[in-house]
N, C-alpha and C positions, 0 to 999 in steps of 0.2 A: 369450547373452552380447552380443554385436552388436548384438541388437534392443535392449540394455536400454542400451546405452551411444551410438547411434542415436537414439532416444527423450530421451536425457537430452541430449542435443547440441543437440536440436531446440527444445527450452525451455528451454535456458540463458542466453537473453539476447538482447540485439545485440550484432551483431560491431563490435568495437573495433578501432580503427586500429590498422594494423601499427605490429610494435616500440612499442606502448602500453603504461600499464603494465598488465597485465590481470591481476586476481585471479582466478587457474588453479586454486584449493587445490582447489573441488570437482571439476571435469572430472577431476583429477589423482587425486584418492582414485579415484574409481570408475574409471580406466582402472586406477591399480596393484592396487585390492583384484580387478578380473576377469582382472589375470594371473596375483598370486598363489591367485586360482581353479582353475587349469589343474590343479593337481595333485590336490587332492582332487575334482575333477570326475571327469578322468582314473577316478580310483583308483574311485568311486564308482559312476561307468558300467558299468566292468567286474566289480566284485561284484554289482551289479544286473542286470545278462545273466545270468552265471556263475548264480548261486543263482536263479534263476527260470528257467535251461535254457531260453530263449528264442531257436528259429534265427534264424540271422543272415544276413540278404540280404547282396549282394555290393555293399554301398554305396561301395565306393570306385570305379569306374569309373563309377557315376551321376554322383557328384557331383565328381571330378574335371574330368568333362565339364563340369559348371556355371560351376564354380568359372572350369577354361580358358579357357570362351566369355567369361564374367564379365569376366574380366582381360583380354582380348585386345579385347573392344569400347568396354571405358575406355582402355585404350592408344589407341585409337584417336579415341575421340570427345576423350581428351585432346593429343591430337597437336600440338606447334609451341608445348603451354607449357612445356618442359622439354629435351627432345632435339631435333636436327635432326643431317640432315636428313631428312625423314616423308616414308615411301613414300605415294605417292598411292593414293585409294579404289577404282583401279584396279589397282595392284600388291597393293592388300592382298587384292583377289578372288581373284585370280592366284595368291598364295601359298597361301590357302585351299583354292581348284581342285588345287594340287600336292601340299598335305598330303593333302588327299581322298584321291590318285590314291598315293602311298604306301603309305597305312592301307589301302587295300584289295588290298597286294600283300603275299606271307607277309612275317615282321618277319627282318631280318638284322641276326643278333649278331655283334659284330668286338671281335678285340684288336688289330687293327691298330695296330704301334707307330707307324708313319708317320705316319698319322694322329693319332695321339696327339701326336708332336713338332711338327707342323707349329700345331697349337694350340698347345702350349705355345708356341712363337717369338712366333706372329700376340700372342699374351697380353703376351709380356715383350718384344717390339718396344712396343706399344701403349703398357707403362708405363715404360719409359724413354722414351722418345719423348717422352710429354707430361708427363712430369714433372719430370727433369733439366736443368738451366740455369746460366747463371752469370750473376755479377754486372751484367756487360755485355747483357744481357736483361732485366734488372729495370727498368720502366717507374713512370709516376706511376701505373697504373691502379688500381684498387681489390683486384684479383687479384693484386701484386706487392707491395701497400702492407699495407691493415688483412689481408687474407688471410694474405699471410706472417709479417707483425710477430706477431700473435697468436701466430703458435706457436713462433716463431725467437726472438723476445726470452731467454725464460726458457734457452734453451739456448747462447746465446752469451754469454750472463750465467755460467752453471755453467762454461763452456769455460773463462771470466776467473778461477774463482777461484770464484764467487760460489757460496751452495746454497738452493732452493729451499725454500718453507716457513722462510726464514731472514732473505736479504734481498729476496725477492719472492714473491707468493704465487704460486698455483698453478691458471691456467683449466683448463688440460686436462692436470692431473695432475703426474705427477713423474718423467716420460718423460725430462725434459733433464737425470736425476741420469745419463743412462745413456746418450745420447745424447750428451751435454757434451762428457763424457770419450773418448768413443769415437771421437771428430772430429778429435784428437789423432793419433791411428792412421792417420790416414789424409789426412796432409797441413796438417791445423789447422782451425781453425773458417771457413767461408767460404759463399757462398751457392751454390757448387758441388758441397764435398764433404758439405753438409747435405739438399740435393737427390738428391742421388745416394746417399744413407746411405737417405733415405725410399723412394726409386727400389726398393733393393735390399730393404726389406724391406715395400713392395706386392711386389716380385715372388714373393719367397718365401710371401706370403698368398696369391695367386692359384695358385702351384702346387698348395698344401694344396691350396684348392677342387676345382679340377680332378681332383686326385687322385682326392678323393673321388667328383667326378662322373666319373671314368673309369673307377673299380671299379662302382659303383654301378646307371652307366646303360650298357647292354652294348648295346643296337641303334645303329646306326651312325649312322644320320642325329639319332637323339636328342642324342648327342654333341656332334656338328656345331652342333645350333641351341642346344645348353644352353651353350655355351661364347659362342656366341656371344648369347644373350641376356645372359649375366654381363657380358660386355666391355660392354655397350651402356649398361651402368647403373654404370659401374667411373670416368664422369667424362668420358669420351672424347669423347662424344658429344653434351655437352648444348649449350644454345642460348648463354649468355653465352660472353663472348670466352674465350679459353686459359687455365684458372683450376686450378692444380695441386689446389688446394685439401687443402692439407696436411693440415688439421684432423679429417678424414674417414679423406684414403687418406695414409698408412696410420694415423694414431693409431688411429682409432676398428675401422682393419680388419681389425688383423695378430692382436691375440688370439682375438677372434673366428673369424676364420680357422683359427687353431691349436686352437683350442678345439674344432671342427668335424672338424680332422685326428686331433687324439690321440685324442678318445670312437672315429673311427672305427676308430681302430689298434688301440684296446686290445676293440674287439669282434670286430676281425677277427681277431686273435691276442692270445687274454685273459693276462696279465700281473701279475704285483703290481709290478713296476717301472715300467709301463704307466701301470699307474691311481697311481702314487707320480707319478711326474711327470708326470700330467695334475692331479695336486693339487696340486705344486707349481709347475707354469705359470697354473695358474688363480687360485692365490693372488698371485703377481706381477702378475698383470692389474690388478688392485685399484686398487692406487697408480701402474701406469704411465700408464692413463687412466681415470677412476672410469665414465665414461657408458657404455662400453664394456666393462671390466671388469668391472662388477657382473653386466649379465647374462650375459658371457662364463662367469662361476662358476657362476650361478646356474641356466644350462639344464643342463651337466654334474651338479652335485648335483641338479637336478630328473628329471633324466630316471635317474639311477641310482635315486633315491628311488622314483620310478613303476617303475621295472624291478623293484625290491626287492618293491613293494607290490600289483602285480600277478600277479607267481609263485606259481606253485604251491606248497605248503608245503613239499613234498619239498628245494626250490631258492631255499628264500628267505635261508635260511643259509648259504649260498654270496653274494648278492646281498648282504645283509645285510655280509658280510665286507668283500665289492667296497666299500661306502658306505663302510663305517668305515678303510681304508685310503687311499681318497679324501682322508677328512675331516681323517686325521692327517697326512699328508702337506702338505696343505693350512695347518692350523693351524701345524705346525711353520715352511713356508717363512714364512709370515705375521708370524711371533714373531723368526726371524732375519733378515727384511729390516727390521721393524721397529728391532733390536736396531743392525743396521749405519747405517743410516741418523742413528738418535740417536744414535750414538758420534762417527760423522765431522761433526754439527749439533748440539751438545747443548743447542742455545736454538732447535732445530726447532719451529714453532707448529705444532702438528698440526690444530686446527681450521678455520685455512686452508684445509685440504683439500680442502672441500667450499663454501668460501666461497661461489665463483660460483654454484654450484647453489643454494644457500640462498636466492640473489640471483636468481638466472633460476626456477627451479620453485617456490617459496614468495612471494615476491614478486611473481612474474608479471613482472618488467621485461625486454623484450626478446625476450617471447615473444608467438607468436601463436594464437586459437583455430581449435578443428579444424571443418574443414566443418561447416555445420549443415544440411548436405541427403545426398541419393543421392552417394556420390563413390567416388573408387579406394581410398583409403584402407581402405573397408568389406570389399572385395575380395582384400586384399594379409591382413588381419587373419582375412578366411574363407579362405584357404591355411593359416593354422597351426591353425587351428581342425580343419580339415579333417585335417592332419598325425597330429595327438593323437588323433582321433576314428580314426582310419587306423590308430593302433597299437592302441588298444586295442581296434577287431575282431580284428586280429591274434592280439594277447593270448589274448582271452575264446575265439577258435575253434581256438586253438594251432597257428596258422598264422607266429608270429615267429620264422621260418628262412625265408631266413637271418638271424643276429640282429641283423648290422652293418646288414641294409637297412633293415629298421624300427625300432632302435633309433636309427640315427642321424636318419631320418624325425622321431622322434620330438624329439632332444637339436635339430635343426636348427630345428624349431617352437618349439621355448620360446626358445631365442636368439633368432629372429626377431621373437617376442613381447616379449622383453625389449629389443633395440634397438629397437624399434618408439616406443619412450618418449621416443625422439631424435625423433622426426618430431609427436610427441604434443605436444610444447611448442613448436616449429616446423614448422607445419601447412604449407610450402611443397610446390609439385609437385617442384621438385628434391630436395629434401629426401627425400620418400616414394621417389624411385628411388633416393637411395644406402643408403637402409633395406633394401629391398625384398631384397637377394639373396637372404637364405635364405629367400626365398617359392619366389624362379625355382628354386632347386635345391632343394625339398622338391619345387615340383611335377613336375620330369622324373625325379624319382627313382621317382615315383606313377604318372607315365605310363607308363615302362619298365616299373614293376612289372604295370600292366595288360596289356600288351605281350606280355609273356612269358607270364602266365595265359592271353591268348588262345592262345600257339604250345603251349603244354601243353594245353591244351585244359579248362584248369580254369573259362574261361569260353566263351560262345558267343564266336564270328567277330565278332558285328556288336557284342561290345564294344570293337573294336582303335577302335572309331569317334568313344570315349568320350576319347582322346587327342588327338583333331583340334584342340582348341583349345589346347593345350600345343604342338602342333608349330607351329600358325600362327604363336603367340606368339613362338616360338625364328627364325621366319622373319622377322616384322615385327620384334623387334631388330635378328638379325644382320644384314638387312639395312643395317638402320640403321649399325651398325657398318661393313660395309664398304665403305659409301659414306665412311664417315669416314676411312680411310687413310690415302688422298692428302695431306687435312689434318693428320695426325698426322706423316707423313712430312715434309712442307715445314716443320713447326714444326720437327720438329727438327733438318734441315738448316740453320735459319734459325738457331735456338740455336746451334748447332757453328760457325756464319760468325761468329756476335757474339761467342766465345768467340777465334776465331782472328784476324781482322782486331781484335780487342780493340775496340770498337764504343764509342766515346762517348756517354754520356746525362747526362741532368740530374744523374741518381745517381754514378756514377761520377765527374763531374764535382765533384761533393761530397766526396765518397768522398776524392780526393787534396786537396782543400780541408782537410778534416777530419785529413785523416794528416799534415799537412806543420803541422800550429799546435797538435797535440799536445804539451802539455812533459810530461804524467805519466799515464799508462795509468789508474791506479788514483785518480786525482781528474778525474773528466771526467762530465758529465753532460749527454745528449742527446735533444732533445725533437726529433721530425721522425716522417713515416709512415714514414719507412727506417731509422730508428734501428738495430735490430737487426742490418742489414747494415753500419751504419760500427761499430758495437760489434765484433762477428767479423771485420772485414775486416781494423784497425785492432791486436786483442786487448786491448783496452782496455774497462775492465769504471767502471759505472755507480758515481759516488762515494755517491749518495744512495737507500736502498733504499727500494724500490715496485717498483708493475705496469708495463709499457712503456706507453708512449702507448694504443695500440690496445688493451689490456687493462686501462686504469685507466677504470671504470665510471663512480664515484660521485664525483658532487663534490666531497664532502665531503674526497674521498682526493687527489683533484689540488689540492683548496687545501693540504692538509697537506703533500702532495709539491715546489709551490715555497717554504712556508714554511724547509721542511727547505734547499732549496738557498740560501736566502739565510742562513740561519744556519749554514752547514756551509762555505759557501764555498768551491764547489771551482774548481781555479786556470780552466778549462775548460767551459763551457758552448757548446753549441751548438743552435739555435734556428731552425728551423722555419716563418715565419708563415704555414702554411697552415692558412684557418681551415676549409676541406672537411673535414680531418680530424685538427688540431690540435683540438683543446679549448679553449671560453673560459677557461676559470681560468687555462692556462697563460701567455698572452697579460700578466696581471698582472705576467709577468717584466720586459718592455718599459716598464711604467708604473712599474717601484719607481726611486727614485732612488738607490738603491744597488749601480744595474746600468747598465755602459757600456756600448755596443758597442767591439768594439774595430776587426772588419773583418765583412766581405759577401762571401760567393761570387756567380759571375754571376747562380747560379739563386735566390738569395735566401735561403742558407740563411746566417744570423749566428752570428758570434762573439763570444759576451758573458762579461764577468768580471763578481766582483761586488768593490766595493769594501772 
C-alpha cells in the first residue's frame, strides 16, 4: 500500500507553490481508495493464513523495531522544522545508551497512582497554560488574528442570535451550534471564557488518552515517555511563536479522543449501553466537525466490522449483534440531531456543510502536495499499517486477549489512518505531528505488548531489544517537552498579568472604540482580523450574513458581501484597512461614494455609515 502510493507521489508532477491552486482529485482518490482498503485487506489476510494453516512468526516485535528506529531517525534528521527545542545529536546518543540499559534489565509493571496523577497535572497544567487567554493578550499576530477568527467567528455570531448553515456557513463545522450557547453558562461570550471552554475540553481529550495509555501500557517507564511523547506533539512544543491553534486542539481532537475512550470502555466491560452511546457520540462527531468526525465514526464501525469479520463463526453473532446496535444507535442520534437542528433553522442550507471541503479537497485551492521523495510521513502511515497487520496475527493465532489491547490497537490505526487525510491535503511538518498521535500510542501500546511477551517468556530476552526505538522516541519527545515548561509556565503567568493589570493593545483599544459608537447590536457590521472578538466582547451580532473576514475564501463571496452591505445599510460599519489580512474587495467600501467616514480610532480602525 505505501509502496503504491510512494510510487504514484513520485510521478505525479512538480511541485506547485504553496497554498496554489493544486488539482489533488488524483493523489486524493488513491490515498482514500488504500484507506478504504484496510478493511477488506485486514479481513482477507486473515482468511488467507486461517485456511491455508500457515505458522505464523512472531512479526510484531520484528517490525516494531523497524518501524521505532524508522521514526526516531526521521524525528531526528527532521529536527528544528517543527518543534523546538531539539535535543542535540549528543543527547540523542545518550538517550539511546539509557533505553539500551533499561531493555536489558527485567521489565517493571506499575499501577502507581502517583505516578499516574502527577502526568495527569504535567498534561492539564500544559493545556491550560498554553491555551487560556484573554482579550488583553490578543496581539496583531497571525496566531491571534486569522488563527482565532476562523474558528471564533462563527461562534460569537450563534452566541448573538445568529445559526449556522443559515446566516454564515460552516469551515469547521457546526461546533458553534453548541459552543454559542454554552458561553452563556458561563459568563457570556468573550475571548476568555471561549478559550477556557476549548482549555477544558483538550483537557478532558487528553485524559481519555491517557486513560487509555495507562490501562494499556503497564511498564513504568513506557508510561513515562508515551505521555510524554503525546505532550510533545499536543502544540506545546512547536517552533512558531504561542499559537493555541484552536482549529486542531481541540475541534479536530476531542471526538477523536472520545472515540478512542469509548471503543476502549466498551471492550474492557462489554455493554449494549456502551456501544449505544459509542453510536451515538460518533454520530454527533459528524456535524460538530466533519474532518474529524468522519474518521472519528469510521474507525469505530471499521474495526467492529473487522472484529465481526474475522471471528470465529461460533462468535460472530454476538459481533454481528455488537455492529448492528452500534449502527442503530448511531443512525437514530443522527436522524434527531438532524431533526433539532431543522426545527430551530428551518431555512438551514445543509450543503454548506461541506462547502469548504468541496473547495479545499476537490478544487485543490489552499492545499499543498505531499512529499515526492523518502519522508516521515511514509513512516507515521507504516504504524497503522503495522497496527492492522498487529491484529490480525492476533486474530488468525487467537492470541486477541486481552481484547481491549488489540482491538483498540486495531480502532486506533484506522482513526489514525482516517485523520491522516488532514495532513494529506496539507503536507506541512507541523501538520504531520498534530496527525501523528494515534501512531505514538499504537506504537507503546505494541511495545508494552512486546515487553510483557518477553517477562512471560512467550518470546526470547533479546526481543525486549525490539522496543529500543519506541523508548528512544518517548525520550527524544519528552525531552522535548520538558524543556518546554519553563516557557509554558512564563506564558501563562504572562497571560494572568494581562488579564489583571488589564493590559492595553491596539485590540482592546478598538475594542472600547467599537463599544462606545454602537447605536444597535443587531445592525452592525465588521470587517477587521479581530472581528470576532469586538462581535463577542460587544454581543452585537453581524447585520449582513456571510463568512467572517478570515473564512470568506472566494471573491466572488466578498464582492456579494459588501454588495449586501451597501444595499442593506446597516446604521454601523466598522472597517479595518489592513491589507495583510483584509481582502482587496473589501477595500471597495472606501471607494463607493455612498460610504462616509464618520471617525478613526488611533490604531486605524474606521467608522463608516452608508448613506
Amino acid at each position: 500500500m505505501l509502496t503504491a502510493v510512494a510510487l504514484y507521489l513520485r510521478h505525479s508532477g512538480q511541485p506547485t507553490p504553496i497554498y496554489g491552486a493544486l488539482a489533488e482529485s488524483g493523489e486524493r482518490t488513491i490515498f482514500i481508495s488504500l484507506v478504504l482498503a484496510i478493511v477488506p485487506f485486514a479481513y482477507g489476510a486473515a482468511a488467507l493464513v486461517r485456511r491455508a494453516r500457515l505458522p505464523v512468526t512472531p512479526i510484531l516485535p520484528l517490525m516494531l523495531g523497524l518501524t521505532g528506529l524508522w521514526l526516531t531517525a526521521a524525528l531526528v534528521a527532521h529536527r528544528g522544522e517543527a518543534i523546538d527545542p531539539i535535543p542535540t545529536s549528543w543527547v540523542v546518543a545518550g538517550q539511546l545508551a539509557a533505553a539500551a540499559w533499561f531493555l536489558a534489565r527485567p521489565t517493571t509493571l506499575s499501577r502507581d497512582r502517583l505516578l499516574r496523577a502527577g502526568i495527569v497535572a504535567g498534561m492539564c497544567f500544559a493545556a491550560v497554560g498554553f491555551r487560556v487567554y484573554s482579550v488583553h493578550s490578543v496581539t496583531t499576530s497571525f496566531a491571534t488574528g486569522v488563527h482565532l477568527e476562523a474558528v471564533f467567528h462563527s461562534v460569537a455570531q450563534v452566541a448573538a442570535g445568529k445559526a449556522v448553515l443559515v446566516d454564515l456557513p460552516a469551515q469547521y463545522g457546526l461546533y458553534a451550534e453548541v459552543i454559542g450557547p454554552a458561553l452563556h453558562l458561563i459568563g457570556g461570550p468573550s475571548v476568555l471564557t471561549f478559550t477556557a471552554l476549548m482549555a477544558l475540553l483538550e483537557v478532558a481529550a487528553v485524559l481519555m488518552v491517557l486513560q487509555v495509555l495507562f490501562d494499556l501500557v503497564r511498564t513504568r517507564l513506557l508510561r513515562v515517555l508515551g505521555a510524554g511523547a503525546l505532550a510533545a506533539v499536543l502544540g506545546y512544543t512547536f517552533r512558531a511563536p504561542v499559537d493555541a491553534y484552536l482549529q486542531y486542539y481541540p475541534l479536530r481532537f476531542f471526538f477523536p479522543a472520545l472515540a478512542v475512550y469509548l471503543y476502549w470502555l466498551q471492550l474492557k466491560r462489554p455493554g449494549t449501553w456502551k456501544l449505544a452511546a459509542l453510536g451515538v457520540t460518533m454520530a454527533l462527531a459528524i456535524p460538530f466537525n466533519l474532518d474529524s468526525g468522519v474518521p472519528a465514526f469510521g474507525s469505530c464501525f471499521a474495526a467492529l466490522a473487522i472484529a465481526w469479520l474475522a471471528e470465529n463463526r461460533s462468535r460472530r453473532t454476538a459481533r454481528a449483534r455488537d455492529l448492528a446496535i452500534f449502527l442503530a444507535a448511531a443512525g437514530g442520534a443522527a436522524l434527531l440531531c438532524i431533526a433539532v437542528l431543522q426545527i430551530a433553522a428551518p431555512d438551514r442550507q445543509w450543503g454548506d456543510l461541506v462547502r469548504y471541503q468541496r473547495l479545499f479537497y476537490i478544487t485543490g485551492d489552499y492545499m499543498l502536495p505531499m512529499p515526492k521523495r523518502p519522508d516521515f510521513w511514509i513512516l507515521v502511515a507504516g504504524v497503522y499499517v503495522l497496527g492492522v497487520a498487529s491484529y490480525v496475527h492476533a486474530a488468525v493465532t487467537q492470541q486477541a486477549r486481552p481484547a481491549r489491547a488489540w482491538g483498540t490497537i486495531l480502532q486506533v490505526c484506522i482513526l489514525g489512518t482516517g485523520l491522516f487525510s488532514y495532513f494529506q491535503g496539507r503536507s506541512h511538518p507541523i501538520v504531520l505531528l498534530v496527525t501523528c498521535w494515534p501512531a505514538l500510542l499504537a506504537l507503546f501500546i505494541m511495545a508494552d505488548r512486546t515487553l510483557r511477551a518477553v517477562r512471560c517468556r512467550q518470546l526470547a530476552p533479546a526481543w525486549r531489544f525490539a522496543a529500543l526505538p519506541a523508548v528512544a522516541l518517548g525520550a527524544f519527545l519528552g525531552t522535548v517537552f520538558v524543556v518546554k515548561v519553563p516557557h509554558i509556565w512564563s506564558t501563562m503567568l504572562s497571560r494572568a498579568d494581562d488579564l489583571v493589570e488589564r493590559r492595553e493593545t491596539p485590540v482592546t483599544r478598538n475594542l472600547e472604540f467599537v463599544r462606545h459608537r454602537i447605536r444597535d447590536p443587531r445592525s452592525v457590521v465588521i470587517i477587521s482580523p479581530h472581528e470576532s472578538i469586538y462581535y463577542a466582547e460587544t454581543g452585537a451580532a453581524a447585520a449582513v450574513p456571510g463568512a467572517g473576514t478570515a473564512e470568506n475564501l472566494i471573491p466572488q463571496d466578498r464582492v456579494a458581501f459588501v454588495q449586501d452591505i451597501l444595499e442593506r445599510k446597516p446604521r454601523d460599519i466598522f472597517f479595518e484597512p489592513n491589507k495583510s489580512y483584509v481582502h482587496a474587495e473589501y477595500f471597495a467600501l472606501l471607494d463607493s461614494p455612498l460610504v462616509q467616514v464618520v471617525d478613526e480610532s488611533p490604531d486605524g480602525l474606521l467608522h463608516l455609515r452608508v448613506r
